[in-house]
MDAnalysis code that builds the backbone (N, CA, C; Angstrom):
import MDAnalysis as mda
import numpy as np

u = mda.Universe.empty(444, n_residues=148, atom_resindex=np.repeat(np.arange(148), 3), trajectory=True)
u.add_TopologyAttr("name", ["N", "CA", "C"] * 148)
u.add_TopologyAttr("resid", np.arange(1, 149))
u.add_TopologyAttr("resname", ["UNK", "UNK", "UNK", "UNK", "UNK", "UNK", "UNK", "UNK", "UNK", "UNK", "UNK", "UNK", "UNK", "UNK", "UNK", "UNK", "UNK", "UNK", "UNK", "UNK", "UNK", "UNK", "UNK", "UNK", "UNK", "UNK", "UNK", "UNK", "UNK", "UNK", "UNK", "UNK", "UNK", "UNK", "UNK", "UNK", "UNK", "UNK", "UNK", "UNK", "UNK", "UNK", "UNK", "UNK", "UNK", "UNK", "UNK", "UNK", "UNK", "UNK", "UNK", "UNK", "UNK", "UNK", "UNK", "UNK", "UNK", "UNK", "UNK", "UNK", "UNK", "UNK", "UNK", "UNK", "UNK", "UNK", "UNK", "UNK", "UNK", "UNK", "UNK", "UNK", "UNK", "UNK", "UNK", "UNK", "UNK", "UNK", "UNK", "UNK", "UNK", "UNK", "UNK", "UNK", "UNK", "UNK", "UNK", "UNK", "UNK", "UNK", "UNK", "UNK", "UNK", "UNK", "UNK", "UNK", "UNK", "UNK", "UNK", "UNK", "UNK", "UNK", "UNK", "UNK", "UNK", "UNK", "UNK", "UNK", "UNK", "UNK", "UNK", "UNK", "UNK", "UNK", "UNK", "UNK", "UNK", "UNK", "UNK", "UNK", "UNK", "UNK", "UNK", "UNK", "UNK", "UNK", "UNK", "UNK", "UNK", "UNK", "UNK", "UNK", "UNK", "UNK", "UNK", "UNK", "UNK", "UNK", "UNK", "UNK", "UNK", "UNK", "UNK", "UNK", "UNK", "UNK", "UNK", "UNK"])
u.atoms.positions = np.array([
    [-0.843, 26.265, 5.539],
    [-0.868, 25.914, 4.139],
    [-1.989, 24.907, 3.846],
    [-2.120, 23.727, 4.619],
    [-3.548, 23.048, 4.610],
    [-4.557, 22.805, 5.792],
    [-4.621, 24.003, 6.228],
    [-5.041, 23.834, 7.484],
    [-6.597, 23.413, 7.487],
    [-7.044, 24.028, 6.352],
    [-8.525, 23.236, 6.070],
    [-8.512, 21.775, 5.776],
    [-7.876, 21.085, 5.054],
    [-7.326, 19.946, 4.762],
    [-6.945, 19.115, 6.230],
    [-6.789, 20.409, 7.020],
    [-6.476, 19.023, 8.151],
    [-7.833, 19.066, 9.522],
    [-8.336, 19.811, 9.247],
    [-9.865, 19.962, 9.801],
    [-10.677, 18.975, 9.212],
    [-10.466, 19.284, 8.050],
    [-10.970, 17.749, 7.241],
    [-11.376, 16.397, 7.853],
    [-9.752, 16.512, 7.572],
    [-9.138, 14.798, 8.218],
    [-9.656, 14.465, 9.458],
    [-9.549, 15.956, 10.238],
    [-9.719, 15.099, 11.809],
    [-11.311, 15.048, 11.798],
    [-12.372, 15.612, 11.198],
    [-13.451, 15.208, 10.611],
    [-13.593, 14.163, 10.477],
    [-13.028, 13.471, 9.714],
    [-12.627, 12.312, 9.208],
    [-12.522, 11.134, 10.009],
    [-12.054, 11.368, 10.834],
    [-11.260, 10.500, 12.330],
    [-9.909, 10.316, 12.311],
    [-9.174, 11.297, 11.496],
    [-7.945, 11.299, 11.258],
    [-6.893, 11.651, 12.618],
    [-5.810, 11.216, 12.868],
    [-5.414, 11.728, 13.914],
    [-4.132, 12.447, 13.187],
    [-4.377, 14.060, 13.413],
    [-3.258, 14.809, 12.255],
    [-2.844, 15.719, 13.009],
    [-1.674, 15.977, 12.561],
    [-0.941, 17.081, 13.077],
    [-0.824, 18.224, 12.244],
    [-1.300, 19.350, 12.505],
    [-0.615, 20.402, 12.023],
    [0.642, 21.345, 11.869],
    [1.352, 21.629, 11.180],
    [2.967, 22.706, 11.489],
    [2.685, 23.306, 11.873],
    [1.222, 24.151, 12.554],
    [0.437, 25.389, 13.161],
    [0.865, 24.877, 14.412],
    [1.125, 23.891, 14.911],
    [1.264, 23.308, 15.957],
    [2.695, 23.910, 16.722],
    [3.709, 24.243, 15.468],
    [5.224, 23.860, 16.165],
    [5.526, 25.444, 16.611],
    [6.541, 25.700, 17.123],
    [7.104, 26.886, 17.564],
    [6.983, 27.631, 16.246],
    [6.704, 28.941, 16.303],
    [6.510, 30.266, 15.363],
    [8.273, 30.255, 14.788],
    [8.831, 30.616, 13.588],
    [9.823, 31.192, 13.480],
    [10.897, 30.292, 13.546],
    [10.710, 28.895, 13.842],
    [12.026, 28.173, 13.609],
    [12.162, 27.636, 12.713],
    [13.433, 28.047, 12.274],
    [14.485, 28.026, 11.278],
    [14.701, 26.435, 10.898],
    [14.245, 25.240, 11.518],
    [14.505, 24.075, 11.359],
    [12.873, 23.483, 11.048],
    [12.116, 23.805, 10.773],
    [10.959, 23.192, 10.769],
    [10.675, 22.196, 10.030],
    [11.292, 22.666, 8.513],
    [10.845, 21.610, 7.826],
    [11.652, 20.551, 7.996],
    [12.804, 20.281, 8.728],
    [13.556, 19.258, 9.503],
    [13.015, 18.368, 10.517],
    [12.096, 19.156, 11.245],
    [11.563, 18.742, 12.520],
    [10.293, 18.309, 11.713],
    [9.631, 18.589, 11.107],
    [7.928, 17.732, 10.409],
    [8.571, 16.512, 9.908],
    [9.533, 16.494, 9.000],
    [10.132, 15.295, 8.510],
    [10.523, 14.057, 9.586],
    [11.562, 14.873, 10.749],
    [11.770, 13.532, 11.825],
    [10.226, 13.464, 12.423],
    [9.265, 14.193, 13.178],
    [8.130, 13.752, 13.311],
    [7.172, 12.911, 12.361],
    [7.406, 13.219, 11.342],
    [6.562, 11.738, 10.653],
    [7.349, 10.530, 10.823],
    [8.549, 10.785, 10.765],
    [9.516, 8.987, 10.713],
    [9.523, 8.849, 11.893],
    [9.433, 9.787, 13.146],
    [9.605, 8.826, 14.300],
    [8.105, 8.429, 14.676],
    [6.771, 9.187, 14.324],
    [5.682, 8.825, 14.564],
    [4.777, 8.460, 13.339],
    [5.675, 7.388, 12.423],
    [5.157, 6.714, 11.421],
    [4.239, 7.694, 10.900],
    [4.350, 9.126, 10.368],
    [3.346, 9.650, 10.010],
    [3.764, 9.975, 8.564],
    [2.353, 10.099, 7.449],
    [2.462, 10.942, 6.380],
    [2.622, 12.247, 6.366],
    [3.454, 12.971, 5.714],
    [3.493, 14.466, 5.499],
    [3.115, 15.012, 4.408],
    [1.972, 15.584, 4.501],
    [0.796, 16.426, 3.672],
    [1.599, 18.075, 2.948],
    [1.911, 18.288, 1.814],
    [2.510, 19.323, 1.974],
    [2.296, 20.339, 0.577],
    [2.107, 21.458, 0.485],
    [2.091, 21.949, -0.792],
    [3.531, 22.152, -1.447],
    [4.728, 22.154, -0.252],
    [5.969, 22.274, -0.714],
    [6.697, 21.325, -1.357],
    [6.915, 21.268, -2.601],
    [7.666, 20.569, -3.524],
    [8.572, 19.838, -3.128],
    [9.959, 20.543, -2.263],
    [10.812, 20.734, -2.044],
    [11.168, 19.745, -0.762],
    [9.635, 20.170, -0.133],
    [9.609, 19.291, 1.595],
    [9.253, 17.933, 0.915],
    [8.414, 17.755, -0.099],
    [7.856, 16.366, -0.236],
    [9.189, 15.819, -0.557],
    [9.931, 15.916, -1.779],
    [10.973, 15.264, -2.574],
    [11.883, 15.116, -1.109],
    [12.378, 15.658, -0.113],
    [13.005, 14.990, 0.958],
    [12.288, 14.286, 1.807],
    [10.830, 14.139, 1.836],
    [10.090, 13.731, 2.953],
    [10.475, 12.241, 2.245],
    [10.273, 11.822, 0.928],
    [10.412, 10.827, 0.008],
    [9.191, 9.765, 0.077],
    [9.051, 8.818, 1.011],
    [7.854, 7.932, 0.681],
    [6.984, 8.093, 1.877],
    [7.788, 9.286, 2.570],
    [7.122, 9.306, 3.930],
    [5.928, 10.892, 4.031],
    [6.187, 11.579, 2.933],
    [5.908, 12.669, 2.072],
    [5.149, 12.208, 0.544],
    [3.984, 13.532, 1.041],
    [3.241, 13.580, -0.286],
    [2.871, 15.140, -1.140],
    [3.339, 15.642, -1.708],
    [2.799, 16.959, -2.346],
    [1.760, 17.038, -3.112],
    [0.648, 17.948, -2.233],
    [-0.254, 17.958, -2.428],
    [-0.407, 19.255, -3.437],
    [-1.245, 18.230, -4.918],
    [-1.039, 19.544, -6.154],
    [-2.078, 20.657, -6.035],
    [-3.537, 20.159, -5.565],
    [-4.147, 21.198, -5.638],
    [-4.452, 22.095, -4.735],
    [-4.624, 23.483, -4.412],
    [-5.114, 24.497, -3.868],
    [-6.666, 24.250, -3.094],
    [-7.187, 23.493, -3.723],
    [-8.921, 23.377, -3.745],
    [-8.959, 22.307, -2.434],
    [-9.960, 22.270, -1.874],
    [-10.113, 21.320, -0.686],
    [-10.221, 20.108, -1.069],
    [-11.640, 19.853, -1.625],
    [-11.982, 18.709, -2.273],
    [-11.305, 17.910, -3.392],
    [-10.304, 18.697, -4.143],
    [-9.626, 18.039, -4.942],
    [-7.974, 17.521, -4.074],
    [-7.944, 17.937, -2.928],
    [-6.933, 17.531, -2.016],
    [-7.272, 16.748, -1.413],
    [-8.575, 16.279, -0.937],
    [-8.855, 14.987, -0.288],
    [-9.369, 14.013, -1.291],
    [-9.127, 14.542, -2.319],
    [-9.373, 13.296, -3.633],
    [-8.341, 12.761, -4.096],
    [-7.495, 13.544, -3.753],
    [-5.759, 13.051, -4.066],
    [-5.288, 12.121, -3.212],
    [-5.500, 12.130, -1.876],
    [-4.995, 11.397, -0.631],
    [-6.046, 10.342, -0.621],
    [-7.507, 9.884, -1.104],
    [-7.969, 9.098, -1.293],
    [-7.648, 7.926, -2.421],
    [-7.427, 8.552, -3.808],
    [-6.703, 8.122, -4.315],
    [-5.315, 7.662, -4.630],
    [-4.760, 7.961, -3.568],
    [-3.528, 7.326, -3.268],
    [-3.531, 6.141, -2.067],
    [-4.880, 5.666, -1.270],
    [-5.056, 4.790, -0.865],
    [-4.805, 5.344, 0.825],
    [-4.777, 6.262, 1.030],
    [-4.127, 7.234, 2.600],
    [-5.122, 7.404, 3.238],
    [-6.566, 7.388, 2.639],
    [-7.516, 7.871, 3.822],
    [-9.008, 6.907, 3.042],
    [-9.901, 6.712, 4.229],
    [-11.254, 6.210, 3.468],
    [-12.055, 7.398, 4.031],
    [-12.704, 7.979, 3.153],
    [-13.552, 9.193, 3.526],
    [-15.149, 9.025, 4.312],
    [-15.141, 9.997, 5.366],
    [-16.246, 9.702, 5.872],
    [-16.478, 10.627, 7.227],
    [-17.637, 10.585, 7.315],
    [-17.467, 11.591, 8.622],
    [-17.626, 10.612, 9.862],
    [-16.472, 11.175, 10.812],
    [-16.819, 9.720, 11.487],
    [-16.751, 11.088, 13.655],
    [-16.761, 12.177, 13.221],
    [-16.655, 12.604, 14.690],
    [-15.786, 12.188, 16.125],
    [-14.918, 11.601, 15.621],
    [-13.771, 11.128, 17.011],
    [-12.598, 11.936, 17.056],
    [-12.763, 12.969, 16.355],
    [-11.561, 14.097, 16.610],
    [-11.442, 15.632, 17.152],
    [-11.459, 16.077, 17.702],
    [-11.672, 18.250, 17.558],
    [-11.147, 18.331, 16.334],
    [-11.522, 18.962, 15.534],
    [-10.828, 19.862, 14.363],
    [-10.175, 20.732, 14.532],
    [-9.595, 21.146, 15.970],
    [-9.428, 22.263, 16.263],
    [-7.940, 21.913, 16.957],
    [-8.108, 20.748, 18.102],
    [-6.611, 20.534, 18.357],
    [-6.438, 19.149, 18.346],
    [-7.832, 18.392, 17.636],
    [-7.026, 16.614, 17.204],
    [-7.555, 15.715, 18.505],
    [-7.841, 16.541, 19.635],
    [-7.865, 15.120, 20.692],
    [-9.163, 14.912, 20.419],
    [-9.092, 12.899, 20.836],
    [-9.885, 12.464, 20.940],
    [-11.397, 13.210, 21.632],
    [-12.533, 13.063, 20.927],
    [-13.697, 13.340, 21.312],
    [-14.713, 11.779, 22.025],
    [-15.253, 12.489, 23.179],
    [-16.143, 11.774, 23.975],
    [-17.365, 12.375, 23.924],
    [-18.756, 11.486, 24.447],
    [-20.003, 11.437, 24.293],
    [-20.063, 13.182, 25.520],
    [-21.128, 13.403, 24.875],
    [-21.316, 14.909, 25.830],
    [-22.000, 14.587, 26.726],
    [-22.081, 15.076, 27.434],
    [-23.082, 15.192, 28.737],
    [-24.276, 15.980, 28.903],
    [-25.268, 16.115, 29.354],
    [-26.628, 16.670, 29.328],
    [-26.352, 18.136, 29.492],
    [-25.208, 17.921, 30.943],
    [-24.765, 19.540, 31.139],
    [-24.052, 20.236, 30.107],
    [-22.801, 19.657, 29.761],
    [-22.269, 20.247, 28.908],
    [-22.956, 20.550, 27.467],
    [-23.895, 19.701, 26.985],
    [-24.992, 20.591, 26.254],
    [-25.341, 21.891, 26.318],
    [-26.306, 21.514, 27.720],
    [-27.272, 22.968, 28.065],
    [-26.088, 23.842, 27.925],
    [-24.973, 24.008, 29.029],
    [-24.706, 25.315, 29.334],
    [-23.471, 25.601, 28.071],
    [-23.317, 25.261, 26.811],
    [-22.949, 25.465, 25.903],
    [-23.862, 26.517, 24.741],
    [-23.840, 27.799, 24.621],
    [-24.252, 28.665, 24.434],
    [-24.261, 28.656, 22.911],
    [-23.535, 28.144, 22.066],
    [-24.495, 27.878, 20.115],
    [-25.151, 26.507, 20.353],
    [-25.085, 25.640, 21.479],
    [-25.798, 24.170, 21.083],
    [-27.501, 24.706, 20.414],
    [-27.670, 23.585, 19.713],
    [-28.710, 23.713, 19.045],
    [-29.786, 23.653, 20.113],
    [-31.206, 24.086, 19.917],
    [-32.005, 24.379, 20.964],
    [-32.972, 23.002, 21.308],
    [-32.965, 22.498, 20.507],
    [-33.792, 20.450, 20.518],
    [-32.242, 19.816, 20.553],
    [-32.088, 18.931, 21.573],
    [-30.877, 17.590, 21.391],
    [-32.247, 16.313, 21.241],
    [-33.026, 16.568, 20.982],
    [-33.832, 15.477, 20.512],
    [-33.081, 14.943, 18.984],
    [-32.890, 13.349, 18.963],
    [-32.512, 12.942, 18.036],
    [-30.524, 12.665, 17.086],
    [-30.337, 13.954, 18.516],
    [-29.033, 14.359, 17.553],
    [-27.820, 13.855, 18.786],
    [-26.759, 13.175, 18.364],
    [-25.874, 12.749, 19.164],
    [-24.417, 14.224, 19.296],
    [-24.065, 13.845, 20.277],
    [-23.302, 15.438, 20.847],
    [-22.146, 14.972, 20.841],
    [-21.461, 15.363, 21.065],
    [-19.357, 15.255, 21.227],
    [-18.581, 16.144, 22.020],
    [-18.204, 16.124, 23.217],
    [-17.173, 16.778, 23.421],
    [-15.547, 16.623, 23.799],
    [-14.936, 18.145, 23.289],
    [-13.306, 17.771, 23.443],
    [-13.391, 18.392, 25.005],
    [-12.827, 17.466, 25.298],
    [-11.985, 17.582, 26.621],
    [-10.492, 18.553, 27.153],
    [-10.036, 18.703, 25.783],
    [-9.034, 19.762, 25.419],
    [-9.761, 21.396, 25.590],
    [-10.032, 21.436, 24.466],
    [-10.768, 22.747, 23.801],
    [-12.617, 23.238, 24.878],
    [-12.824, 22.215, 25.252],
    [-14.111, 22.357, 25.542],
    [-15.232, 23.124, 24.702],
    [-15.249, 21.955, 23.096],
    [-15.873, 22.493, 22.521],
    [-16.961, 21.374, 22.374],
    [-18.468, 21.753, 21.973],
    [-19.187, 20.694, 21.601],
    [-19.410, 20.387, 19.869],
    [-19.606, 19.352, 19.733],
    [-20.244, 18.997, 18.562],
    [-21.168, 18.217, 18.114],
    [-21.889, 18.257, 17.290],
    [-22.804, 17.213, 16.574],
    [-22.967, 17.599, 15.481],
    [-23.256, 16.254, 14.283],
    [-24.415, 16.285, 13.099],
    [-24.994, 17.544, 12.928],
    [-24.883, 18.513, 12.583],
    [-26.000, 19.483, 11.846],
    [-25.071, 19.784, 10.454],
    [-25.941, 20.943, 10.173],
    [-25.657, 21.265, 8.494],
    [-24.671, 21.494, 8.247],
    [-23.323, 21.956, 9.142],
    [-22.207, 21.588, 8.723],
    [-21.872, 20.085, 7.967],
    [-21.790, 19.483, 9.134],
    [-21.426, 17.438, 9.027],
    [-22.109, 17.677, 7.762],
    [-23.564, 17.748, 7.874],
    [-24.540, 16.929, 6.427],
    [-23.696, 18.061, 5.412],
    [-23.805, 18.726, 5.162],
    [-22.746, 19.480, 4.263],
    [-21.363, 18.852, 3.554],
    [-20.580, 18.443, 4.970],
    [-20.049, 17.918, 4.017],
    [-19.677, 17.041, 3.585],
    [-20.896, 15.862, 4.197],
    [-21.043, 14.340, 3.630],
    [-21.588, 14.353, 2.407],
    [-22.061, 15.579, 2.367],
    [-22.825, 15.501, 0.816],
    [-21.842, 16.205, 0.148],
    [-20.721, 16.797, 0.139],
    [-19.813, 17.083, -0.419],
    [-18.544, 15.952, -0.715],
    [-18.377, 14.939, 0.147],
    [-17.786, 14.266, 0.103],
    [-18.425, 12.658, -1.512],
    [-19.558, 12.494, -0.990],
    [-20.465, 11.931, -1.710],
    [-20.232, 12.325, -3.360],
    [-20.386, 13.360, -3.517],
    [-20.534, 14.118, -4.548],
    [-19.366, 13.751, -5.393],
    [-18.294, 13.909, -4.433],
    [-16.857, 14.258, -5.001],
    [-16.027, 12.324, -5.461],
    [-16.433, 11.846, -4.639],
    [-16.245, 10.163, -4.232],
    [-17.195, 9.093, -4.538],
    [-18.191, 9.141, -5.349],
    [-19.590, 8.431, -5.630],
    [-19.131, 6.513, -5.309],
    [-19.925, 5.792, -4.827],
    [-19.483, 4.663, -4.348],
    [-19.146, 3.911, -5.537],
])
């Protein structure tokens, strides 16, 4: 339901959990996201009405559909400072570390110059990252949306 929204975040340096995360098909879920935010002090991000009004202050329903107007909501509610900050995978959340020369090279989309450009990898996923036109994309989307 916000799964872009939480790619976002961990963009962001957010440390987030997704419900993509939990077992397929159980019947208790929205039970189990609720005790996981109260036992791990977390906010719950949700388009469901229904989940927020029980999540209560620990829960937020998120009104819009649109990306950018969903991380304008959670900014304006004081929940996140926006920014690209690279200390997360977007993919499964763990912490990201400095890459290595090797894990560059033998990473098969890395860009073809690492002149200039700082690298990231998850240790989970074994994925790399850096700064290119994604990031600048969507710092300038963020910018746009958030003007100082």
């Amino acid at each position: 339901m916000l799964g872009t929204l939480t790619r976002y975040l961990r963009f962001m340096g957010y440390d987030t959990m997704s419900a993509n995360s939990l077992s397929r098909g159980n019947t208790r879920e929205d039970t189990l996201l609720l005790e996981i935010a109260t036992r791990d002090d977390r906010i719950l991000l949700t388009r469901d009405r229904e989940l927020a009004r029980r999540g209560g202050v620990q829960a937020v329903c998120i009104a819009s559909g649109d990306i950018m107007q969903q991380v304008r909501q959670i900014v304006d509610l004081g929940l996140i400072e926006p920014g690209i900050r690279m200390t997360r995978c977007s993919i499964c959340n763990a912490r990201l570390r400095p890459a290595t020369l090797r894990e560059i090279h033998e990473t098969r989309y890395a860009p073809g110059s690492v002149r200039g450009r700082e690298f990231f990898w998850c240790p989970t996923c074994r994925k790399l990252y850096w700064m290119g036109s994604h990031g600048d994309n969507l710092k300038k989307r963020l910018k746009e949306l958030l003007p100082p």
